[in-house]
N, C-alpha and C positions, 0 to 999 in steps of 0.2 A: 484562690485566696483562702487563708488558714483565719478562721474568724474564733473569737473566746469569750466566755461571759462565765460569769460569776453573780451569784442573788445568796441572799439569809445573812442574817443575822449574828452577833456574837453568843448570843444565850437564848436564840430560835431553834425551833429543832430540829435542822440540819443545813447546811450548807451546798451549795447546788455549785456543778461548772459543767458546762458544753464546749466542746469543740467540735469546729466545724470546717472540713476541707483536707484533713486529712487520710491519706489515700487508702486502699485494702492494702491487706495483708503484713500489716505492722504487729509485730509479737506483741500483745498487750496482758498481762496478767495484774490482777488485784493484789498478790502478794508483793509484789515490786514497786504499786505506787503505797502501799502502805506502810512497806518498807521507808519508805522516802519523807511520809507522813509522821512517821516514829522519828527519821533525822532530825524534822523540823522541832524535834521536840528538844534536840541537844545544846550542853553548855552548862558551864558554871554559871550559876548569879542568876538560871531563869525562875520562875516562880510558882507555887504553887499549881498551879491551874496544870502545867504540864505533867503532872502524876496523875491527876485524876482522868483527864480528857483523851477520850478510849478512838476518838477519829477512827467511827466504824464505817469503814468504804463499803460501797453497793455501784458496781459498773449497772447503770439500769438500760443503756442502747449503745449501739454501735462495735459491738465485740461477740466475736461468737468465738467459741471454742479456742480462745485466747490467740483468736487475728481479728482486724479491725475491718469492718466491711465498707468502709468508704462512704457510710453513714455517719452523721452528728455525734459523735461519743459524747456521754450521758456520766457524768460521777456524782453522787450523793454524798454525804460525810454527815455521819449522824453527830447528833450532841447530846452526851450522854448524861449532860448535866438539867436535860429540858425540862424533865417530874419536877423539878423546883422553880423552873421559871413559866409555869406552862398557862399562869392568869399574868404576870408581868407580862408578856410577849402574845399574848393571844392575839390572833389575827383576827378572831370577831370580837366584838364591842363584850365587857366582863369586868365584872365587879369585883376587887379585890377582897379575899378574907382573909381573917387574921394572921395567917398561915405565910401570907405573901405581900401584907400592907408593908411590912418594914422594908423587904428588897423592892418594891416596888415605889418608896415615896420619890415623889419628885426629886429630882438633882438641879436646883437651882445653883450652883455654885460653879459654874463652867471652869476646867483645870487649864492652865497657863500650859501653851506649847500644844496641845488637842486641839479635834476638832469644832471641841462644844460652842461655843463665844460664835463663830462665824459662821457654823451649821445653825444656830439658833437664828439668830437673825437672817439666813440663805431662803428656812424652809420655813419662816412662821411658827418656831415651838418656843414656849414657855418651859422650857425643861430641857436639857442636855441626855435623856434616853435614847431621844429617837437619833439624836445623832453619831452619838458612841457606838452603838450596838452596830453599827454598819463601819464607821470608821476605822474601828477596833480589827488589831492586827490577826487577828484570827483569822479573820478573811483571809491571809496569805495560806491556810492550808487547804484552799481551792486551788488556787495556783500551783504550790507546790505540786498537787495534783497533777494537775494538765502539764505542768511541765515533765513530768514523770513518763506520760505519755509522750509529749515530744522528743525526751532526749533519747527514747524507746526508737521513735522515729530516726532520728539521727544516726543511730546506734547503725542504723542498717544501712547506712550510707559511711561509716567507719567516723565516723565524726565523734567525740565523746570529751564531755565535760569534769571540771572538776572545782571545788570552790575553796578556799581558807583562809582564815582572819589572818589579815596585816598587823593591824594595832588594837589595842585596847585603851581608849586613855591616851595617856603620852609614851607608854609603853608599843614600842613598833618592830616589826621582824627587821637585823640590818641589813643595807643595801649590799644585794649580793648573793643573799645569800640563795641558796638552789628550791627553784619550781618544783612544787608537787605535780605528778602525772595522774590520771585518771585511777591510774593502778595504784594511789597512796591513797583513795577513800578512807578505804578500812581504818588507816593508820590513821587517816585525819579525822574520822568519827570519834576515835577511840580516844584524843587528846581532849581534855576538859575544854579547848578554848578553839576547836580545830586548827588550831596553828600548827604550820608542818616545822617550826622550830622550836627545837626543846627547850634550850633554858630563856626564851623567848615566853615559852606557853607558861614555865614556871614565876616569871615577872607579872606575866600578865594577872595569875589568879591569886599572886599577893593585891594586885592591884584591884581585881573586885571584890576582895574580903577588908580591905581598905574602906574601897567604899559601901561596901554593907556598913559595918561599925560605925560609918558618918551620918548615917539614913539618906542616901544619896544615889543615885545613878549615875553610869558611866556608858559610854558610845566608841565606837571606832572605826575602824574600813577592814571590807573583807574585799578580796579580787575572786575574779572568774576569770576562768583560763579555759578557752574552749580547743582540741587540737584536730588535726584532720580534715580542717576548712580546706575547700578550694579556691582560688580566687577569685574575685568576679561576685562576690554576692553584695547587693545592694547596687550605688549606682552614684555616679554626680551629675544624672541630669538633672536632677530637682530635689528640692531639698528634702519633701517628706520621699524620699527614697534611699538617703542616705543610710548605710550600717549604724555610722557610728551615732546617729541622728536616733535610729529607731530603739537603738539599745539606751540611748541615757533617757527617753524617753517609758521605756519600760523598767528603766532599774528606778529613777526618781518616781517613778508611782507606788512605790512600795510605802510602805508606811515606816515614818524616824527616817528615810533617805534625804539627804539636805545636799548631795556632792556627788557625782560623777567625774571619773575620767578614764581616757583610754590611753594604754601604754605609759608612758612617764608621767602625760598629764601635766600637769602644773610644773614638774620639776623641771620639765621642756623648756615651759616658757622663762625660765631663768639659766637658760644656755644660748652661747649666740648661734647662728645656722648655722656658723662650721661642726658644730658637733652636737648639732638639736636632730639630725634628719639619719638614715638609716642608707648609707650608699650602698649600691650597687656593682658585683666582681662576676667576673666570668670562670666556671669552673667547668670540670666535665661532667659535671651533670646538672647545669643548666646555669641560670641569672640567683644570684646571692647575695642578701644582704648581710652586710658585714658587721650590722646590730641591731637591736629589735627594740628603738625606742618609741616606733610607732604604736609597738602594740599589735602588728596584726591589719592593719586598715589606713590606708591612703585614698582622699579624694572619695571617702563614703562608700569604699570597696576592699570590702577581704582582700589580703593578698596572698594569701596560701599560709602566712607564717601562725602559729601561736597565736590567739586573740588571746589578750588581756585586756582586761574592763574593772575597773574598779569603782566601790559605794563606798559615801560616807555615811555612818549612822551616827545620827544624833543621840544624844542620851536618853534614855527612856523621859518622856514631861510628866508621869506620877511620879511622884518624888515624894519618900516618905515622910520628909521631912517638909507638910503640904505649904506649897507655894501659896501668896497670896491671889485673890481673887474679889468680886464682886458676886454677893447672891443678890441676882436679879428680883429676887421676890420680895426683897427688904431695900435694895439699894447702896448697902452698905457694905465694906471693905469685911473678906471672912477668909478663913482657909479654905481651898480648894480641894473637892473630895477626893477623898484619896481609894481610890479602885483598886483591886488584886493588882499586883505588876511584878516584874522582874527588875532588879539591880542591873543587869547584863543581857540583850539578848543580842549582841551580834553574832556570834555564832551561828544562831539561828537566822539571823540576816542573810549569810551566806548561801545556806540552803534556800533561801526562798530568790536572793539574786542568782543561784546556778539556776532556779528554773526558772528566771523570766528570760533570761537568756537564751537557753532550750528552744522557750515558744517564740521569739524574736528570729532565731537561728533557722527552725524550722521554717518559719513565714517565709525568709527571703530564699532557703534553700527551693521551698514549693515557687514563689514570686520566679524563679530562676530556670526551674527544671520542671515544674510540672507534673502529672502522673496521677492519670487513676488509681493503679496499683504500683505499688515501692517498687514491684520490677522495671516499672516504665519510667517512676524517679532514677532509680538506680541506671538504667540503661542512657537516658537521658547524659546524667552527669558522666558516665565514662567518655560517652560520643564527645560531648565537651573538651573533656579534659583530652582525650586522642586529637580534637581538631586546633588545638592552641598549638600554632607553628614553632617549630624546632625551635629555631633562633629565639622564641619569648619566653621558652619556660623555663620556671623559676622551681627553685628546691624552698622545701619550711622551714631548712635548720640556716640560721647564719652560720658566713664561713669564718675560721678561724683566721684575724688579719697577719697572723703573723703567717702563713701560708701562702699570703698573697704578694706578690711581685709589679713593685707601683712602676 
């Protein structure tokens, strides 16, 4: 079993994640999840905090000589902003001075769409501190982490991921138009909005310079497209075994995710089953479906083809222009504090949904195949994939219908 955890704070001073269950001899190097840490950083409309925050990684167990010993892997993520927060945040009992009374005064005024309002009344606090500083998206660049490692893992199994904004706003890529491959990373970092279509990407960052000038946030959907799957991972015997169960499950934990879907997703449910479902042709080189509106997953199981998974992100809830609220220390209607934030971070969305994905993908791959060491994952899944009788096996690409003879 592939177990994860995550501890610290938004402006504590560092950030912690474990994995655990992942086998020896996985390539793991610190420049690759940092790499991946610097992603999280990209996008028009994100906010300050991303220039200054240096996400210094420390692999502290589970890698030696950049392979992984089939021990707990260990990452740190320091916070380079902590000399300023180091009496707010203190873990023993400390007295604020002058220095730190102003960032440190209470925040009674919990912000509409956050955690604060419900953390406060959850955990017994008179203040919205202790609940932000955990709530707060930051935390996703522990994840992003771990999942760096996972897709590491994947990687060695031929499997590889890849992420890009759909929409921005009402601004959306149109139906049709052509999936990015693993191999358009680069080209989808290097775009303001990661969108793999151009005059797509150029609507979109008229639209968050829009909503800059309104003092406003905007949200949208990015997919994950993971390729190289075999079929057969997860299960429909029970429902917490399901794929598609365990993925909307990991991408709605992310923080501003309010929407999942797989494949069409909703657009599905507005076609009747003559042409909501993804049939099946006979070719020479195996079983074909002849469209991919499942996405990848039938009955809570990969089916070899393309996984697509999509988020929806809501708009950022600081809103510069601050929403109303109640400050609990008076009782009375006030504006809601308004915290550092971004106009836009789905971009950044995407990167933290390709890695929860990663660590989801990896679990059911390990759930599936097993292995001390990757050779014995790896060995594992070819035996598999050799023992799936002639007559069932299926190709990943759909076949062209016009090739086909009904």
């Amino acid at each position: 079993m592939l177990r994860v955890l995550t501890a610290g704070e938004s402006h504590g001073p560092e950030l912690i994640a474990v994995m655990e269950g992942l086998p020896s001899g996985v390539p793991v190097l610190a420049e690759n999840i940092q790499a991946d840490l610097q992603r999280r950083k990209l996008g028009y409309g994100r906010g300050s905090r991303m220039k200054f925050e240096q996400d210094e990684l420390t692999i502290s167990g589970g890698v030696r000589h950049g392979l992984t010993l089939g021990s707990p892997i260990a990452l740190r993520i320091g916070n380079t902003e902590w000399p300023k927060w180091t009496e707010v945040m203190s873990a023993a009992p400390s007295e604020l001075t002058e220095k730190s009374r102003g960032r440190g005064a209470a925040l009674t005024r919990p912000r509409p769409g956050h955690a604060d309002l419900v953390g406060m009344q959850k955990y017994d606090f008179d203040e919205a501190r202790p609940i932000l500083e955990r709530a707060s998206a930051r935390e996703t660049a522990a994840r992003v982490a771990l999942g760096a490692v996972a897709r590491a893992f994947l990687g060695e199994l031929g499997i590889r991921l890849v992420s890009h904004t759909l929409s921005i706003g009402p601004v959306r890529v149109p139906d049709g138009a052509p999936l990015p491959t693993p191999d358009d990373v680069d080209a989808l970092d290097a775009d303001p909005l990661r969108c793999f279509h151009a005059e797509t990407s150029a609507q979109m960052v008229a639209e968050v310079d829009d909503t800059r000038k309104s003092g406003d946030t905007v949200g949208g959907i990015v997919e994950v497209l993971a390729y190289g799957l075999p079929p057969g991972l997860g299960s429909h015997v029970h429902y917490d075994r399901r794929l598609d169960g365990k993925l909307a499950q990991a991408l709605m934990s992310i923080q501003a995710i309010k929407g999942v879907e797989v494949g069409d997703g909703f657009e599905t449910t507005r076609r009747r089953g003559s042409v909501a479902h993804d049939e099946l042709f006979a070719t020479g080189e195996g079983i074909a479906r002849g469209t991919d509106r499942a996405g990848g997953i039938e009955g809570g199981m990969s089916t070899g083809t393309v996984l697509r998974v999509r988020a929806g992100m809501k708009p950022i809830a600081t809103v510069p222009n601050s929403l109303r609220t109640v400050d609990v220390s008076t009782g009375e209607t006030a504006g809601a504090h308004h915290q550092r934030s971004d106009v836009c971070a789905v971009p950044a969305a995407g990167v933290v949904a390709e890695a929860m994905v990663a660590v989801t993908l990896a679990e059911v791959v390990l759930e599936k195949f097993g292995g001390d060491s990757i050779r014995e994952t790896r060995r594992n899944l070819e035996s598999y994939l050799e023992g799936i009788a002639e007559s069932l096996r299926t190709t990943a690409q759909p076949v062209d219908l016009h090739d086909v003879a009904l």
